[in-house]
N, C-alpha and C positions, 0 to 999 in steps of 0.2 A: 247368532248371525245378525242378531238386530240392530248391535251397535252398528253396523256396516251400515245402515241404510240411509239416504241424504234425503233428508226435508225437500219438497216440491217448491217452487215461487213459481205460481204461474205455471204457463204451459211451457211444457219441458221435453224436447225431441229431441229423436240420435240420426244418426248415418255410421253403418256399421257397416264397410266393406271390408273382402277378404282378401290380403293382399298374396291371391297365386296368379296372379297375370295383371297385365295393365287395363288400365278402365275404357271401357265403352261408353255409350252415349248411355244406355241405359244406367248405368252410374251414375250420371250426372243428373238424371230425369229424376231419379231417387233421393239424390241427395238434397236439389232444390225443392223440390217437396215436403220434403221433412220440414227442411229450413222454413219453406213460407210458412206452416203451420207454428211454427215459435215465435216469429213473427206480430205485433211489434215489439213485443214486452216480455216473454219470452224468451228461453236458452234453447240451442240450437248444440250438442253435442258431438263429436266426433271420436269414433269408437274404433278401431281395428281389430276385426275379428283374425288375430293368427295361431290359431289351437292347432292346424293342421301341421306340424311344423317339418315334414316332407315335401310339402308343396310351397308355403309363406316363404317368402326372400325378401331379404332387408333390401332389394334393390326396388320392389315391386312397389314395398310400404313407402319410401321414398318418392316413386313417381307418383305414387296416388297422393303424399299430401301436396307436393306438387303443381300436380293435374289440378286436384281440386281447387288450389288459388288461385292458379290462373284462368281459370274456367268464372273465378269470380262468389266463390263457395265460402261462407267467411263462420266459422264455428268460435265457442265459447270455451275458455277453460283452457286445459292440457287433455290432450289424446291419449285415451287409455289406449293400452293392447294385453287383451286377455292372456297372451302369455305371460304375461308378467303376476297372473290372477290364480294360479295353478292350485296355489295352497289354498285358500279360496275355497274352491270351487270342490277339493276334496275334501273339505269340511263338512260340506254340503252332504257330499256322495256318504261320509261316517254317518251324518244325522238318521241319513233314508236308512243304511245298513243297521241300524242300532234301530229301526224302526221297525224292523224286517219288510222294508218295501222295495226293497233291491236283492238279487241274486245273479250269484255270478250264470254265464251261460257257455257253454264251449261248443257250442255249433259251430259247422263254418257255411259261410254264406252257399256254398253246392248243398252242402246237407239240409238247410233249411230250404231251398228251393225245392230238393225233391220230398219232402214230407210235405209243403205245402200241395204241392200237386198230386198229391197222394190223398190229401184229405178233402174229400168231394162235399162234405157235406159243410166245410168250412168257408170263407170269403177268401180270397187268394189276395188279394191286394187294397190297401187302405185308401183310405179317400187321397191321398199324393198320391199315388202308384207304388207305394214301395210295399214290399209282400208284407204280410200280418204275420208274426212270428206266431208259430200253433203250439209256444208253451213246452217244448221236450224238457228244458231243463228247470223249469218252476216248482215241479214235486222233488226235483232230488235231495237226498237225505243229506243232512249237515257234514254227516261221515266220509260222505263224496262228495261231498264239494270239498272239502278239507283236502281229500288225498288226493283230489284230481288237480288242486291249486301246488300241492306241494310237489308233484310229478314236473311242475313245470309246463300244463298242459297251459296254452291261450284262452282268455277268455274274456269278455265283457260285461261289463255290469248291466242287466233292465232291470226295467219300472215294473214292477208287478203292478201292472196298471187296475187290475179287477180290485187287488187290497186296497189300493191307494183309493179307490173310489169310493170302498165301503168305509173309508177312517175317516173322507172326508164328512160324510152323512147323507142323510137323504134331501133330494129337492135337484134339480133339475143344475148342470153348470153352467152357466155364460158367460159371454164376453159382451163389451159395450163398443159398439159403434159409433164414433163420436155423430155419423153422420145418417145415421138409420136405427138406431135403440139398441135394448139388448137382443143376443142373438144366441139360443144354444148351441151348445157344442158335445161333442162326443169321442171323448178320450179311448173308450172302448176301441172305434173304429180303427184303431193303428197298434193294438197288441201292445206289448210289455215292448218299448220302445228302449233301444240304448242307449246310457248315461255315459257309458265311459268305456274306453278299448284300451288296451295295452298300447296301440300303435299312438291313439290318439286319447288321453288321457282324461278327458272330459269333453260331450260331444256337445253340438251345436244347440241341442234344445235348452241342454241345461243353462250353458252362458247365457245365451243372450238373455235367457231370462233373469236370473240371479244379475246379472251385469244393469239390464234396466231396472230392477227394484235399488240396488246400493247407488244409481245415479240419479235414481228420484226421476225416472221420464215417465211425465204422465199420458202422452200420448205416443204411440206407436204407432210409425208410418211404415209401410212393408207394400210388397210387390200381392197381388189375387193371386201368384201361387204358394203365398206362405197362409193364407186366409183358415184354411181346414187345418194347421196345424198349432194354428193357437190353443187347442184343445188341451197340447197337452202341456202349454207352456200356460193357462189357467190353472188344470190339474196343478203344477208344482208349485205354484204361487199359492195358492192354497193351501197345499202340505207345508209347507214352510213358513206361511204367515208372513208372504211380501204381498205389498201393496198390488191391484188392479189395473193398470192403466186403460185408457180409451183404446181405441185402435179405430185406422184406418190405411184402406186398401189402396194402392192404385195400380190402373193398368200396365203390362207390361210395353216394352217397346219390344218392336218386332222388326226383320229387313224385308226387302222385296218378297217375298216370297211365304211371308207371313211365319216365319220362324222366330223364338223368343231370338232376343241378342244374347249371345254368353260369350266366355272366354273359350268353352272348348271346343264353338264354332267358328272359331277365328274371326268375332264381330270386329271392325273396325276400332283402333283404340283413338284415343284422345290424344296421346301422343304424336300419335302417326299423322293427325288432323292436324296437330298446331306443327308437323314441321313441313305438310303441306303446301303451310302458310295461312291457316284456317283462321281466326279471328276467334276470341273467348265468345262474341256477342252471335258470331255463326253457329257456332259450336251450343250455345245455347238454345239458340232458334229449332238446329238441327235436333238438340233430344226433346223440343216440343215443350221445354219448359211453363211459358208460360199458359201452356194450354191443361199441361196437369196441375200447376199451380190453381189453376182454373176449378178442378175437377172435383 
């Protein structure tokens, strides 16, 4: 995998939206952010995350790159879209399996639920909130896995995240704060996490990471609810021997009511805004630009 990877010049940021709805203000608060930190000298990248490829429409990727010019959002290069990365990214997924730091799993999200709640003496949910997988299918024998893959049963790939930690070695992991130092982190906390689904064939933790090292972004700009999850996107960058980048957080936007902005609270889109009749420099003002530029 190493030829993949691109030389740094300079500070090197992405914006990586996922194109299953049209953008929000908080898109635009994310993506100027990124940008000012690339900013003067500096590459400013633009990435499309569409792995999901149930929900991604070529209609949606269209208004975002769109939205984003006119919003006044000006990137470097050609816009990747991870779908186009697939073989990629299951080179990756052969590496870990030849590694033995992956194993298929054939739970289904009810079944894990109720084992988790079943197991009292265990954490039920990860620093995001998403339940801590309790390991059912990490011991199973090669023989079953074999004939349960060949039955045609579903299943997904995790991170045997306890191996992975012991092959990294010992000494503490962190991450670098461009704007507070370093900072531990604990891959533990979130269980043998999924790399890959039948449905979705390679999942968000792994791209974006593998995706920032092969584009050389040294600094990683992201929303404080992606902050606990860097964990485990160190974790892989270390099993693989991709580079480190910095990281910094910023706050999310919220509406009235102090709700994050998302697509599947029907936040206001940018579209909707400029046929208002809104102004790119409104629309700026509106996701508080310059104040997280600020930040």
């Amino acid at each position: 995998m190493a030829s993949e990877l691109c030389p740094s010049r300079g500070v090197v940021t992405r914006f990586a939206p996922s194109p299953t709805g049209p953008l929000h203000l908080g898109h635009v608060a994310a993506g100027f952010f990124a940008a000012r930190h690339a900013a003067p000298s500096g590459r400013f990248l633009l990435r499309i995350e569409d792995i999901d490829m149930r929900r991604c429409r070529q209609q949606f990727i269209d208004e975002t790159l769109e939205d984003l010019a006119w919003a006044g959002l000006h990137w470097s290069g050609a816009v990747i879209r991870q779908s186009g990365r697939m073989g990629l990214y299951r080179e990756t997924l052969e590496v870990l399996t030849d590694r033995d730091l992956v194993y298929p799993c054939f739970c289904t999200r009810s079944e894990i639920a109720r084992e988790v709640a079943e197991a009292a003496s265990a954490p039920h949910h990860a620093p995001d909130g998403s339940l801590v997988y309790p390991g059912t299918c990490r011991s199973l024998d090669a023989a079953t896995r074999v004939r349960r893959i060949a039955a045609g049963e579903p299943y997904a790939l995790r991170l045997d995240v306890r191996r992975a930690m012991a092959e990294i070695g010992d000494g503490p992991l962190t991450f670098r704060e461009a704007d507070r130092g370093d900072v531990v982190c604990d891959p533990l906390a979130f269980g043998d996490v999924v790399l890959a689904r039948r449905d979705i064939p390679a999942s968000y933790n792994l791209c974006v990471t593998q995706d920032d090292a092969a584009q050389g972004i040294t600094l990683v700009t992201r929303g404080e609810d992606l902050r606990d999850v860097t964990a485990i996107h160190r974790l892989l960058q270390e099993l693989m021997g991709w580079p480190a980048p910095d990281y910094m957080f910023h706050p999310l936007l919220c509406d009235a009511m102090g709700r994050r902005l998302s697509k599947r609270d029907g936040a206001l889109s940018i579209r909707a805004m400029r046929e208002a009749g809104m102004t790119a420099g409104a629309v700026r003002a509106a996701a508080g630009v310059g104040l997280l530029s600020e930040g």
